[in-house]
C-alpha positions as CSV (number, residue, x, y, z in Angstrom):
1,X,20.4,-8.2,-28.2
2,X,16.7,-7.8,-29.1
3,X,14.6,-10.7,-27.8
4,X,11.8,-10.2,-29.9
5,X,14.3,-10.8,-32.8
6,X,16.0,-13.6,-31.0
7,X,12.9,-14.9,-30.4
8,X,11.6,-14.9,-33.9
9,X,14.7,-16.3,-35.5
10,X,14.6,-19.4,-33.0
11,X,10.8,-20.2,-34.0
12,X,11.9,-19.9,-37.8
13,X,14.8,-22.5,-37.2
14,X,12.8,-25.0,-35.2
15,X,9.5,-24.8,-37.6
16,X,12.0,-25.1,-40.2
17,X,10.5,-22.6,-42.8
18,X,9.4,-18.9,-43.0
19,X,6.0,-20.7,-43.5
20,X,6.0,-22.6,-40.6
21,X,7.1,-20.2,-38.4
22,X,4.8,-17.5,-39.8
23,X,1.3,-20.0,-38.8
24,X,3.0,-21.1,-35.9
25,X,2.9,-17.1,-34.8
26,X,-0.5,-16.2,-36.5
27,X,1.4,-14.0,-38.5
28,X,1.9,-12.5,-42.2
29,X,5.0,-14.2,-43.9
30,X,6.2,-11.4,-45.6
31,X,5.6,-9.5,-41.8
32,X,8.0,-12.1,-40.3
33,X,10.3,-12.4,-43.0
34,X,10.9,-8.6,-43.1
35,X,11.4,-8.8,-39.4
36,X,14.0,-11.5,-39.9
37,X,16.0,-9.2,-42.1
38,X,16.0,-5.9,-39.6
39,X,17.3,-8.3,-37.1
40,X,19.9,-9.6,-39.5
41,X,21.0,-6.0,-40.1
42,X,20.8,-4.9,-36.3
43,X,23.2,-8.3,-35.5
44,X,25.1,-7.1,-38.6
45,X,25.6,-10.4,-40.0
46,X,23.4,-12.9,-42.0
47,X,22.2,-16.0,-39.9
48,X,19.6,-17.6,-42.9
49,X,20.1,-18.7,-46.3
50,X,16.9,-18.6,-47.7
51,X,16.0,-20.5,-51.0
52,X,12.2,-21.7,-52.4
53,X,12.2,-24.9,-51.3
54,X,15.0,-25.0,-48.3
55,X,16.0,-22.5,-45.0
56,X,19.4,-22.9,-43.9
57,X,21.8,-21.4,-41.0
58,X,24.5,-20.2,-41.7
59,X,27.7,-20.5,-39.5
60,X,27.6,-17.2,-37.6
61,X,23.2,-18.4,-37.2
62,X,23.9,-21.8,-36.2
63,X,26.2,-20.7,-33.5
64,X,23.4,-18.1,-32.2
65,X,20.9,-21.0,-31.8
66,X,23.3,-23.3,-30.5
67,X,23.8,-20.9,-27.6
68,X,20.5,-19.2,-27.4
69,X,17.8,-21.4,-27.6
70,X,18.6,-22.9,-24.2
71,X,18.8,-19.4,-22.7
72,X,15.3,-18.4,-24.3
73,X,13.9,-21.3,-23.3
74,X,15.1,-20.4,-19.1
75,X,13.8,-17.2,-20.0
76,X,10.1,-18.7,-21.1
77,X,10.3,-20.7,-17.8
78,X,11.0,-17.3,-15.6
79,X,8.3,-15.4,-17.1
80,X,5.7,-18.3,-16.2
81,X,6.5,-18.6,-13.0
82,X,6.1,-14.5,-12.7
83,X,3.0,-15.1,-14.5
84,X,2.0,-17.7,-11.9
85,X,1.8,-14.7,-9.6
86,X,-1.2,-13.2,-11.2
87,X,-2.9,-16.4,-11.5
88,X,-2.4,-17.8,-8.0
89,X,-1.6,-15.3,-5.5
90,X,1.3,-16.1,-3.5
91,X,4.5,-14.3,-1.9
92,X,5.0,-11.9,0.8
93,X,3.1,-8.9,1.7
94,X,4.7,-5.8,3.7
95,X,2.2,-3.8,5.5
96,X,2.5,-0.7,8.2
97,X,-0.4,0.3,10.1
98,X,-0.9,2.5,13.1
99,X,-0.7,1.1,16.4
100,X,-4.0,-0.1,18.1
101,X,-6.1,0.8,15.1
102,X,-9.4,-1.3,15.6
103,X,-7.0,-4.0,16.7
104,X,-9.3,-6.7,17.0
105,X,-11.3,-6.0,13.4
106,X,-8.2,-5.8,12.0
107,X,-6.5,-9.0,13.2
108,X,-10.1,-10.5,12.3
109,X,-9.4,-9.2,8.2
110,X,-5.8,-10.3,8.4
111,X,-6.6,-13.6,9.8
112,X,-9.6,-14.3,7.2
113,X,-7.6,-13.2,4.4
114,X,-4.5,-15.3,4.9
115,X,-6.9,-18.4,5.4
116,X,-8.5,-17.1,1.6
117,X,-5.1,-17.2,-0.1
118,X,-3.0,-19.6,2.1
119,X,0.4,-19.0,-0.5
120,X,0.1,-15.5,1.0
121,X,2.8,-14.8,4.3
122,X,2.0,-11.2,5.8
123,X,4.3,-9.1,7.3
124,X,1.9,-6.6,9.5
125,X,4.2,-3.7,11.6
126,X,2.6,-0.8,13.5
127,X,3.8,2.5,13.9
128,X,3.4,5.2,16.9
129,X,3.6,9.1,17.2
130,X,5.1,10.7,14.3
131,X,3.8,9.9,10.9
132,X,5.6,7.7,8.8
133,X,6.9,8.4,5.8
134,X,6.5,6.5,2.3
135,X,8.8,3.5,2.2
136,X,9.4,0.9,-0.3
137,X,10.0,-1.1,2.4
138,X,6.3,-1.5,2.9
139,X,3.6,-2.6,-0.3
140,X,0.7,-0.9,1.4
141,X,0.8,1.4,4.8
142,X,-2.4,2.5,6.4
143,X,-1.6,5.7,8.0
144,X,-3.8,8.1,10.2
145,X,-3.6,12.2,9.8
146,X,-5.9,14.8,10.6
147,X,-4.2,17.1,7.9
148,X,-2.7,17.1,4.7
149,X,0.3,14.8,4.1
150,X,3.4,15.7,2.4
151,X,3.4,15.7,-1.3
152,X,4.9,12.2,-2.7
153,X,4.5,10.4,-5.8
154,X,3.1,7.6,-4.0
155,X,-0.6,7.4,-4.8
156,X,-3.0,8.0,-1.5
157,X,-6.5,6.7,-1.1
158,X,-8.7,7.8,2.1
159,X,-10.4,4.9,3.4
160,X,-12.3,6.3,6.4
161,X,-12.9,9.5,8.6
162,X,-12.7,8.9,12.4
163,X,-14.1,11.4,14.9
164,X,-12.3,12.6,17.6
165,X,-13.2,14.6,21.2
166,X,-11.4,16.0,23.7
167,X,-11.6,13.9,27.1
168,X,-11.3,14.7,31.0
169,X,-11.3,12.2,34.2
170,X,-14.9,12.6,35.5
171,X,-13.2,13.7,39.0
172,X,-11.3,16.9,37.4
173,X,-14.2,18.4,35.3
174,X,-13.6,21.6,37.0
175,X,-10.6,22.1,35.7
176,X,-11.4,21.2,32.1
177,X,-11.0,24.5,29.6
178,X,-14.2,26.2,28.6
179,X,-12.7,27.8,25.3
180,X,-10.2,26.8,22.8
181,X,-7.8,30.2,24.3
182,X,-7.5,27.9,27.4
183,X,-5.8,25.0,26.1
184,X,-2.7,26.8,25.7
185,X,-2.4,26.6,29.8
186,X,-4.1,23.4,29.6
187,X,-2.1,20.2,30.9
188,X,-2.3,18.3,27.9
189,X,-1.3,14.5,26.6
190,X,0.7,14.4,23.8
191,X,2.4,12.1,21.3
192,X,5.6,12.6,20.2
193,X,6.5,16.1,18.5
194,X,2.8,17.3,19.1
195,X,2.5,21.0,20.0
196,X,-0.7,21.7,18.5
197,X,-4.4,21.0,17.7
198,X,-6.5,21.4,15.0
199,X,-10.3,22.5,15.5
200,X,-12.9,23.1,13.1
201,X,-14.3,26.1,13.9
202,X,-17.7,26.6,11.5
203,X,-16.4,26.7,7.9
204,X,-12.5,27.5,8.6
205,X,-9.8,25.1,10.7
206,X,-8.2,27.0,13.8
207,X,-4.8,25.8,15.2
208,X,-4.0,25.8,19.0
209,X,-0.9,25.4,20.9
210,X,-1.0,22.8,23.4
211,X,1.8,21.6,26.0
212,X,1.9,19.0,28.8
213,X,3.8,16.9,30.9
214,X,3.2,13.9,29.7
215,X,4.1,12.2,25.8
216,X,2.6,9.3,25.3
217,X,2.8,7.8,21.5
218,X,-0.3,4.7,22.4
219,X,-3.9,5.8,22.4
220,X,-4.5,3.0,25.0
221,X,-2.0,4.5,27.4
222,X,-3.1,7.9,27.0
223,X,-7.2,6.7,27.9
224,X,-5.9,5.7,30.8
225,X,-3.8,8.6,32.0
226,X,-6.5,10.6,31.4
227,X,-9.0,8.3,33.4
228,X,-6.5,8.4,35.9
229,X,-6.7,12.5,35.7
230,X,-2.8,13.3,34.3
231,X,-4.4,15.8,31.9
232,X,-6.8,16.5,29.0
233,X,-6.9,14.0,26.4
234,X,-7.8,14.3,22.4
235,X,-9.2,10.5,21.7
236,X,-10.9,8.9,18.7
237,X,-14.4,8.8,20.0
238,X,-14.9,5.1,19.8
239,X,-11.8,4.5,22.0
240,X,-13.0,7.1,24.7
241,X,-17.0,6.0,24.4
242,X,-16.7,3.1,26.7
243,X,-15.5,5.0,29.3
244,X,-17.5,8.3,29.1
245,X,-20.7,5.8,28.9
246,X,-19.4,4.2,32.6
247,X,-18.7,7.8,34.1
248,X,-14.4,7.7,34.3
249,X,-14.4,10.6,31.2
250,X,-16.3,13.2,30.7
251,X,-16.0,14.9,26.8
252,X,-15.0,18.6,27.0
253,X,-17.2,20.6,24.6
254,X,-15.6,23.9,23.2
255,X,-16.6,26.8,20.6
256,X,-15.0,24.1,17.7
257,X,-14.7,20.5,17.4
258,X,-11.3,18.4,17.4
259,X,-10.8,18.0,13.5
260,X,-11.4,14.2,12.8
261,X,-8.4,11.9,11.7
262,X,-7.9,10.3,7.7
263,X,-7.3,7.0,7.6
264,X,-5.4,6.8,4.3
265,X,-3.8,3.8,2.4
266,X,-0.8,4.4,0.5
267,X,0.8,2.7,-2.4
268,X,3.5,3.2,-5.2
269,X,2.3,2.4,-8.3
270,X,-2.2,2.4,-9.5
271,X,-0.5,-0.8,-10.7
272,X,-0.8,-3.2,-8.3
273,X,0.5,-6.9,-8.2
274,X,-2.6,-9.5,-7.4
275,X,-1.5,-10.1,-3.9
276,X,-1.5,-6.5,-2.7
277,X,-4.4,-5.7,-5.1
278,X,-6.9,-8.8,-3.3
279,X,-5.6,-7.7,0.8
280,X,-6.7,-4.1,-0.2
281,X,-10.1,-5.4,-2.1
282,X,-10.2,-7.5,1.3
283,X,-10.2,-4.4,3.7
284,X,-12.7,-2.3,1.6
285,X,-15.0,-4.9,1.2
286,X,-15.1,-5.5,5.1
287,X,-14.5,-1.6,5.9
288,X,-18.2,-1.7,7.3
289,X,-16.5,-3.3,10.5
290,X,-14.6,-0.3,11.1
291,X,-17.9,1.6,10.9
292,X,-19.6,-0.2,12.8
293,X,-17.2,0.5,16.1
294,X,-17.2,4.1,15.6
């Protein structure tokens, strides 16, 4: 049945008259009495009798208000509380993250943001090693690459570059490679399904195979094997800068430079609802944190 129709026909009975129902709606009367009549003929049976000074229902119309008004009016009630959604924000929010991504200016913008909107519950899950891929499960995930994702019909925003170097324990610089050739008999630490490196190498990207002994998906983990000298590290430089600055690393400099990681939001739909729209309005509006660290 067509609700606009139902709809219509339900104002007319309760305003009483074509009239009423037509300034009631803001409308034309001959606009909603021709309306009246296609939804007559879509029902396929007539629901008014219409005379100059009177509007009555017939049986089949009476019966059709009888047992849709109070459905109409459930209806009406549903869509306000939707509505409520864009007018308060409230209702729970899925997010995925990588793991130990600025973890303390990111718990800082999730705290501050549920205390903004406290009808808000957020659901915050990190991932490790392999990229993840899009999932409904999830209204906004925060994913790090340093090349080209799959092709989706999600949408995908890039928040942020982060540099990255490669990084040897201080006590093994002798044995740190001195051109990209050597990595390939390099001991390396790896995350899970890595087996090569990108470098950008002037104006073009060069790709080297790497191998090690150790697979290690947390970048905190793998800053401290590679203090503790179990092999050459690739690091976001702000994770690796403490250390190098109090001698335990030293940064291995090669003909090209580790190509720097994407941090990239992704969503399903460029329409957003309110709460999902205000967390990502949150982080970009306090993104100079990030910055700041690197």
């Amino acid at each position: 049945m067509e609700l606009d129709g139902l709809s219509l026909f339900i104002d007319t009975v309760r305003a009483g008259s074509i009239t009423g129902a037509a300034e009631h709606r803001g409308m034309p009367k001959s606009t909603l009495s021709r309306q009246l009549r296609q939804f007559e003929e879509k029902m396929g049976v007539r629901l008014l009798e219409r005379s100059t000074r009177r509007l009555d229902l017939t049986e089949a119309g009476e019966a059709l208000f009888n047992n849709a008004a109070p459905f109409l009016e459930e209806l009406e009630d549903i869509q306000d509380s939707v509505r409520a959604y864009q007018r308060h924000p409230k209702g729970r929010l899925a997010i995925q993250m990588p793991q130990e991504l600025f973890t303390t200016q990111m718990g800082e913008l999730i705290s501050e943001f549920l205390q903004r909107y406290p009808e808000i519950s957020l659901c915050c899950t990190q991932y490790s090693g392999v990229l993840p891929a899009p999932s409904p499960e999830f209204d906004l995930q925060f994913v790090l690459h340093d090349s080209p994702l799959p092709a989706s019909d999600w949408i995908a925003r890039t928040l942020m570059s982060i540099p990255q170097g490669l990084f040897i324990a201080s006590h093994c610089r002798e044995r740190a490679p001195t051109q990209l050739s050597d990595l390939a008999d390099c001991r390396c630490i790896l995350q899970s399904g890595e087996s090569m490196w990108s470098f950008r190498v002037g104006r073009h990207i060069e790709t080297v195979p790497v191998n090690g002994r150790l697979v290690l998906n947390s970048p905190d983990m793998q800053l401290q094997a590679a203090i503790r000298g179990l092999g050459l590290a690739r690091l976001a430089r702000y994770q690796a800068d403490p250390a190098v600055r109090r001698g335990a690393l030293a940064e291995v400099e090669l003909e090209g430079k580790p190509v720097a990681q994407q941090l990239t939001v992704l969503y399903r739909s460029r329409h957003l609802p309110l709460k999902t729209r205000l967390f990502l309005d949150h982080f970009q509006n306090h993104i100079g944190r990030l910055y700041s660290v690197l």
